[in-house]
C-alpha positions as CSV (number, residue, x, y, z in Angstrom):
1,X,-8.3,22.3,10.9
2,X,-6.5,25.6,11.6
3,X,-4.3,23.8,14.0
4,X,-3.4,21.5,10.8
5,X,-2.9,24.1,8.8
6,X,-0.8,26.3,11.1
7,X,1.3,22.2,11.0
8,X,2.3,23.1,8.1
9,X,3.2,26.4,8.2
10,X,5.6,25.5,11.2
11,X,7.2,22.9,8.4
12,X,7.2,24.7,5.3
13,X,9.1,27.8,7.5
14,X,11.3,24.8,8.9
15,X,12.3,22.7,5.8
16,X,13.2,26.3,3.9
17,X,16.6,26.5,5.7
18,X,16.6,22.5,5.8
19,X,16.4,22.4,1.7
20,X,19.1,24.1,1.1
21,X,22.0,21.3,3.0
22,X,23.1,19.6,0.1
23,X,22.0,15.9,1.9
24,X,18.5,17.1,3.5
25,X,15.6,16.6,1.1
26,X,11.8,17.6,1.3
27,X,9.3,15.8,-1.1
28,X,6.4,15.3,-1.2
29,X,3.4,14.4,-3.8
30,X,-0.2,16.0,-4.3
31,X,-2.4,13.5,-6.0
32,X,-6.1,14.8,-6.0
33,X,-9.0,13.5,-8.1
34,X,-12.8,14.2,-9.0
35,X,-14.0,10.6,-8.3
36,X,-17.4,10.4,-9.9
37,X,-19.1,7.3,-7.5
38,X,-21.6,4.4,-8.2
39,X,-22.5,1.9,-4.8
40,X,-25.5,0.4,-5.9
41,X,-27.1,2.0,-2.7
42,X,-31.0,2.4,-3.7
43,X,-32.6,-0.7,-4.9
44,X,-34.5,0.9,-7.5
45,X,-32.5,0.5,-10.3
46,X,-34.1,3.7,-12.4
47,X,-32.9,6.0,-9.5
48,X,-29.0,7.3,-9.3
49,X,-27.0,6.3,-6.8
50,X,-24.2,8.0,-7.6
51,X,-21.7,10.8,-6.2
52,X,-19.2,12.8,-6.7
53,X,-16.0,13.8,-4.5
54,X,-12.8,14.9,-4.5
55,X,-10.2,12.5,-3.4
56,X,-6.6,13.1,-1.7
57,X,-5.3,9.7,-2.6
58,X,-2.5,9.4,0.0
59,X,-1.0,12.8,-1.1
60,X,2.1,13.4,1.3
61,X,5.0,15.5,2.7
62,X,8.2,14.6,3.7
63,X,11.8,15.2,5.0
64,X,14.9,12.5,4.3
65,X,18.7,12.7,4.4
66,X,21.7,11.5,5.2
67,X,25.1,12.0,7.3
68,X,28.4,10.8,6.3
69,X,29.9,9.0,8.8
70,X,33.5,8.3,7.1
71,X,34.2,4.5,6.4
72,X,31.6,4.1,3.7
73,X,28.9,4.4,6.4
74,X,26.0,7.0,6.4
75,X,23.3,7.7,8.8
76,X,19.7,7.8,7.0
77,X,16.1,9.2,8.2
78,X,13.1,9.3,6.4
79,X,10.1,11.3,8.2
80,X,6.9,11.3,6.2
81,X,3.1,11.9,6.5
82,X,0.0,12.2,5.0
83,X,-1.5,15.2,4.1
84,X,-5.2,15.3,3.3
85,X,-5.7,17.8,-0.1
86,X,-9.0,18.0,-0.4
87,X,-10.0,19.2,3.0
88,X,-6.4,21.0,3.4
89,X,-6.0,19.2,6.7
90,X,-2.5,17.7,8.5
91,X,-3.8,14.1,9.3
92,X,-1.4,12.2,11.9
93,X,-0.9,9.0,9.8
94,X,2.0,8.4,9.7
95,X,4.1,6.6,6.8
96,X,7.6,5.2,6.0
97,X,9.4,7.3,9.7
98,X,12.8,5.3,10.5
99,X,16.1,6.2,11.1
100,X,19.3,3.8,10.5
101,X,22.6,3.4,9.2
102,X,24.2,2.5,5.4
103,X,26.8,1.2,3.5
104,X,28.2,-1.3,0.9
105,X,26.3,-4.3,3.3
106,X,22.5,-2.7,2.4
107,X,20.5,-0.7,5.0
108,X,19.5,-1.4,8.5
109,X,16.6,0.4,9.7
110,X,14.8,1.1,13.0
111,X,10.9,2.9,12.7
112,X,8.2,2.2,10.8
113,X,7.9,1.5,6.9
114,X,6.4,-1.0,3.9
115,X,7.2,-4.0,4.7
116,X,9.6,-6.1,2.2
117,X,5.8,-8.1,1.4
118,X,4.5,-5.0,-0.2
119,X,7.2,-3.6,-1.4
120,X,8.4,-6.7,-3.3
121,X,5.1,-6.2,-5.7
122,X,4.3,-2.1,-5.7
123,X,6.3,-1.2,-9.0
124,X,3.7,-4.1,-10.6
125,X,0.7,-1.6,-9.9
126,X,0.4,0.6,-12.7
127,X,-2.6,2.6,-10.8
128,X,-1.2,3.1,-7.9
129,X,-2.7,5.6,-5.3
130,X,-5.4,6.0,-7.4
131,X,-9.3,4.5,-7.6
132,X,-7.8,2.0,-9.5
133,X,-5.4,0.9,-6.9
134,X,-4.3,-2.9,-7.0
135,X,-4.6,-3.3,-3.4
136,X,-8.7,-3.5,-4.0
137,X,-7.4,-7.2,-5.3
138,X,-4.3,-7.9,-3.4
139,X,-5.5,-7.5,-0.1
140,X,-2.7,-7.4,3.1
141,X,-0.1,-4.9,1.7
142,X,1.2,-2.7,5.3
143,X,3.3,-0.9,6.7
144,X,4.4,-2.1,10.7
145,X,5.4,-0.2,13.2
146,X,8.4,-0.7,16.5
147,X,10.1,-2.9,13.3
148,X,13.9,-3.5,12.5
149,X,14.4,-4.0,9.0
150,X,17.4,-5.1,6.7
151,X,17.4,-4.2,3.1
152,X,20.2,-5.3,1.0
153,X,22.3,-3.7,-1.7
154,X,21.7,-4.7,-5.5
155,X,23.5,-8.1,-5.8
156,X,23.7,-8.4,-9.8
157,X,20.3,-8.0,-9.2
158,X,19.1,-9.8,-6.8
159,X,17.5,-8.0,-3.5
160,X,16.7,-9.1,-0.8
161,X,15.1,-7.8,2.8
162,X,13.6,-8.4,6.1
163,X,11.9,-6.9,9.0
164,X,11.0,-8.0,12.5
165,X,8.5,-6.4,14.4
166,X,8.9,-7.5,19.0
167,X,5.6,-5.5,19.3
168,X,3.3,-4.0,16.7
169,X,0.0,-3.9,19.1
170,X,-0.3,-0.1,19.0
171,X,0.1,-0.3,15.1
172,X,-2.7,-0.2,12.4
173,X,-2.4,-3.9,11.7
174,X,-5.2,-6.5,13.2
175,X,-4.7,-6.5,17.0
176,X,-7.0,-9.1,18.3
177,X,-7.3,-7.6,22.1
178,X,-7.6,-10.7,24.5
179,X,-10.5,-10.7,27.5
180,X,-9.6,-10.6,30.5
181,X,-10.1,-14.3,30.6
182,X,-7.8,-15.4,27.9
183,X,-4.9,-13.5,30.2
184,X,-5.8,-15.0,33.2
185,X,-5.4,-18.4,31.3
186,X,-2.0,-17.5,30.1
187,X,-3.3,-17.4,26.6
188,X,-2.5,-14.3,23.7
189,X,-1.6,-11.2,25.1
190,X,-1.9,-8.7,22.4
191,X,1.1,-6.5,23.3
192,X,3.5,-9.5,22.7
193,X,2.3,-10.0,18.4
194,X,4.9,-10.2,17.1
195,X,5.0,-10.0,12.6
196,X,8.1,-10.9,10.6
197,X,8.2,-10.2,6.2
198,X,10.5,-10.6,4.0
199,X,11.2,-10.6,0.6
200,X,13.4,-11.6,-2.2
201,X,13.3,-9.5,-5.9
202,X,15.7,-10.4,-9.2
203,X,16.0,-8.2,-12.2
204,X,17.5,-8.9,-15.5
205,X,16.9,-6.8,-18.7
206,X,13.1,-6.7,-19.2
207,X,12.0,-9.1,-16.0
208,X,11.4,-9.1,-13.1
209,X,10.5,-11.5,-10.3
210,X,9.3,-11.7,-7.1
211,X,8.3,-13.3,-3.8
212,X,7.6,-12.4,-0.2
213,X,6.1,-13.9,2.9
214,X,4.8,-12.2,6.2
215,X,3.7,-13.7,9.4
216,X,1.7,-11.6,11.8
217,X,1.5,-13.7,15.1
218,X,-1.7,-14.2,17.2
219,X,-3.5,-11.7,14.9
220,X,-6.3,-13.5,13.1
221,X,-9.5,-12.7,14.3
222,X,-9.6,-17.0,14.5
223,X,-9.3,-18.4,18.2
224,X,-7.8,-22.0,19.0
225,X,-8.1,-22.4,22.5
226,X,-7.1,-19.4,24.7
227,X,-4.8,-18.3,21.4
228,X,-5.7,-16.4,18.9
229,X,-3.8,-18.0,15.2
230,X,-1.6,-16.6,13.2
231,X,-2.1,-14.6,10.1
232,X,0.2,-16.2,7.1
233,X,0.7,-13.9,3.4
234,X,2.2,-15.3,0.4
235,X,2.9,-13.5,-2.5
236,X,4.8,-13.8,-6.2
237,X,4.9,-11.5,-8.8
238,X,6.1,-10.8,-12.8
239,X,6.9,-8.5,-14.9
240,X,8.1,-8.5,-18.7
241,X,8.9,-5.2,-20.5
242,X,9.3,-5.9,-24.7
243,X,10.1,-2.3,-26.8
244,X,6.7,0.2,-25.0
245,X,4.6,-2.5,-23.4
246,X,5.2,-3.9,-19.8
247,X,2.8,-6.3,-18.3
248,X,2.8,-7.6,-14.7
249,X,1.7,-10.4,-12.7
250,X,0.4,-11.0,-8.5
251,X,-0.3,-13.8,-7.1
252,X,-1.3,-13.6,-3.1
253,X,-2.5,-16.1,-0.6
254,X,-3.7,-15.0,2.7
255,X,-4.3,-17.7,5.7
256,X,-6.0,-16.7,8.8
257,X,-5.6,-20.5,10.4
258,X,-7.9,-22.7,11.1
259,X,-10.3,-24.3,8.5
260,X,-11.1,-22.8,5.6
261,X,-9.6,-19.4,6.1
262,X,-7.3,-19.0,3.0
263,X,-8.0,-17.0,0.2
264,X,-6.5,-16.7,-3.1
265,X,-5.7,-13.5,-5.3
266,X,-4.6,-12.9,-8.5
267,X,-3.8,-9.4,-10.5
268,X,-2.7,-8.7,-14.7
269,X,-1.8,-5.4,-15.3
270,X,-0.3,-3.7,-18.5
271,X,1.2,-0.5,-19.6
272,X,1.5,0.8,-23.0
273,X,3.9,4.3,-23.6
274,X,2.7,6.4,-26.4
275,X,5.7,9.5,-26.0
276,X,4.2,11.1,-23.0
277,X,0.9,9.3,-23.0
278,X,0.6,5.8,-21.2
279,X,-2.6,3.4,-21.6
280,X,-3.1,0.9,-18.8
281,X,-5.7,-1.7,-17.4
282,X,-5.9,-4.0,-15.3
283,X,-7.9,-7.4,-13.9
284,X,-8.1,-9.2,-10.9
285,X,-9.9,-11.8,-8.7
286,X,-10.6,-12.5,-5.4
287,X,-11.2,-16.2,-4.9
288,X,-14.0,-17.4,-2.2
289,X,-12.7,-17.9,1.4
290,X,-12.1,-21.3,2.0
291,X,-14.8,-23.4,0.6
292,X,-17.1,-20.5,1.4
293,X,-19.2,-19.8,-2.0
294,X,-19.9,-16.6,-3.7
295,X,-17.6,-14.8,-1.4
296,X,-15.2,-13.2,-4.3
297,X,-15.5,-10.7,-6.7
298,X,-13.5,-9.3,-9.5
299,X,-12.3,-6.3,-10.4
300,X,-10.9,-4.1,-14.0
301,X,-9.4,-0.9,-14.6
302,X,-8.8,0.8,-17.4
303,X,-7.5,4.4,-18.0
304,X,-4.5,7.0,-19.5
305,X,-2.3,9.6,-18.3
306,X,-0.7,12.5,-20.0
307,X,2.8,13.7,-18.5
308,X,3.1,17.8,-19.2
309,X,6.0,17.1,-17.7
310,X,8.6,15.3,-15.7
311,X,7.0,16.3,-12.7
312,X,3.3,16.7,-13.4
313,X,0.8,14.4,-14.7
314,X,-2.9,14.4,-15.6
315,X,-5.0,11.1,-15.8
316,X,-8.7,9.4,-16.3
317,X,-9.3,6.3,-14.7
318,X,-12.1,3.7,-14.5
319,X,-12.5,1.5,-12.0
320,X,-14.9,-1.0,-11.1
321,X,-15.4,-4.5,-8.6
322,X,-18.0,-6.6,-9.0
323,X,-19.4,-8.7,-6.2
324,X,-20.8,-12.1,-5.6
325,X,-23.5,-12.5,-3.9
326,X,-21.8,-13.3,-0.2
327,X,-19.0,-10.6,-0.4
328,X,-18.6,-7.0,0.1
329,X,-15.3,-5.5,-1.2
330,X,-15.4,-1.9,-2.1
331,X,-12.3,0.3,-4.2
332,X,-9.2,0.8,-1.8
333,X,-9.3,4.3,-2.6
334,X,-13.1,4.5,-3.5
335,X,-16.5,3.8,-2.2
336,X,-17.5,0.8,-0.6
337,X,-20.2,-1.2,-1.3
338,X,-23.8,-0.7,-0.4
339,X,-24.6,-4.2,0.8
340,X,-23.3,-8.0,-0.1
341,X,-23.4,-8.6,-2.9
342,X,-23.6,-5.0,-4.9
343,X,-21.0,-3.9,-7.6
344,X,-18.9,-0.6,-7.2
345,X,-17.7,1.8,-9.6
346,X,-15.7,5.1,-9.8
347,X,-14.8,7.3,-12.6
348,X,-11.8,9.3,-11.8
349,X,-10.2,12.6,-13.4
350,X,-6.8,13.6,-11.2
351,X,-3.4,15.6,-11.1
352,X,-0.5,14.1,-9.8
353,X,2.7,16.3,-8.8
354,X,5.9,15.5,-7.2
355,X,7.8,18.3,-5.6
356,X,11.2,18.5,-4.3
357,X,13.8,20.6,-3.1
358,X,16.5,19.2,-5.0
């Protein structure tokens, strides 16, 4: 922990100097929360079996700029990472790092980052980084690693992107590791996956509309032969704005190959501004896998936050999955469940501040 802490020393000495080049940035955002937790984990159901904890929520810390090149071409880097509040530790996860180039023709990057898949849905979650997070529902948003990626300029509104990943076997995605066996047979060699996602976003007035695709090869956990099959996302999204009130749309399919290996997901979400207050909720459902009964679950939120300013913001959330009897999905930022089959819950009170140097 002191060896974290003395981390960021180093880079708040650092980015001082660095804040003050008119193209060199440092951000960040603290989002901490009292969570207070329900698992179902004793039987008896007149005892509590609740908690309480406090809750970083993918707080972070960063440095990005740019370089004019001349030409209408700039070069761009983004370093970021997480930073874990609540125990005031450095942690080594790393988020959206790349470096590349810019101009008029979009952005062509080199690192790691979201992929256009999440991306192309994110601004449809009105919780995120919170207990109430929509990717307890929608279930393979990631970042890859060792990727090249292409993002386009606005075209009269339509966006599109792409990245291509040679090698993401030392990333956090699935990496089914082969035996020794499946090598010697010339079957799946983990360090040649290989992941493609793109996306494709339109905007006009109030809507919005998306779609996206990824392919992660040879990393489902099914095995055909002496090769492991390929993990296949689809996802659409909506969203319709009219005066205060926006509401939003996901729909997700993930395949793992084989039979019976798909599973659907759908997400609602709406927002409702009151000056510098603004309601929300949310549902969503995770279907059964395949024909695979009782193995979904659905999911609410519900909560408010109150901007004190443009900046800061304070918010209570409710959150809550409930289980069927064969599944066992837990809050993406929250507890899990105690066993198949048992409901979660999480009442949240946070702060949320961004911080800049510009």
């Amino acid at each position: 922990m002191k060896k974290n802490l003395v981390n960021l020393a180093v880079l708040a000495v650092a980015a001082a100097p660095l804040s003050a080049l008119a193209d060199v940035e440092v951000y960040g955002k603290m989002k901490v929360s009292v969570n207070f937790d329900s698992n179902d984990s004793d039987p008896d159901a007149t005892k509590d079996d609740s908690k309480i904890s406090v809750l970083s929520n993918n707080s972070r810390i960063g440095v990005r700029g740019s370089e004019d090149l001349g030409a209408g071409l700039k070069a761009i880097y983004t370093w970021e990472n997480q930073v874990q509040v609540d125990e005031g530790e450095w942690r080594t996860q790393a988020r959206d790092t790349y470096v590349g180039l810019a101009g008029d023709w979009g952005k062509l990057m080199l690192g790691r980052k979201n992929t256009p898949h999440k991306q192309s849905t994110r601004s449809l979650d009105p919780f995120v980084d919170t207990v109430g997070d929509y990717n307890t529902v929608i279930l393979t948003d990631r970042r890859m690693s060792n990727t090249i990626y292409y993002w386009s300029p606005d075209m009269n509104g339509l966006v599109v992107a792409a990245g291509f990943a040679p090698d993401y076997a030392d990333d956090d995605l699935p990496d089914s590791t082969p035996s020794a066996a499946d090598i010697a047979a010339d079957g799946v060699n983990s360090q040649e996956q290989t992941g493609f996602s793109g996306m494709a976003t339109y905007s006009a007035g109030p809507l919005f509309l998306a779609g996206a695709y990824e392919v992660l090869g040879e990393s489902s956990s099914v095995v055909n032969g002496n090769t492991y099959e390929d993990l296949e996302s689809l996802k659409f999204g909506a969203s319709y704005k009219f005066g205060d009130a926006k509401i939003n749309f996901v729909y997700a399919n993930d395949d793992a190959g084989g039979n019976n290996n798909d599973r659907d997901q759908i997400y609602f979400s709406g927002t409702y501004k009151m000056g510098s207050t603004v309601w929300k909720a949310a549902f969503g459902q995770i279907a059964d896998l395949g024909n695979s009964s009782n193995t979904g679950a659905d999911f609410i939120a519900l909560g408010a936050s109150q901007w004190l300013s443009k900046k800061t913001e304070v918010y209570a959330i409710y959150a809550a999955i409930s289980n069927d009897t064969n599944s066992s999905f837990g809050l993406k930022l929250g507890p899990a469940p105690a066993a198949a089959g048992k409901d979660v819950s999480s009442f949240a009170i946070g702060i949320h501040h961004n911080f800049s140097s510009k």
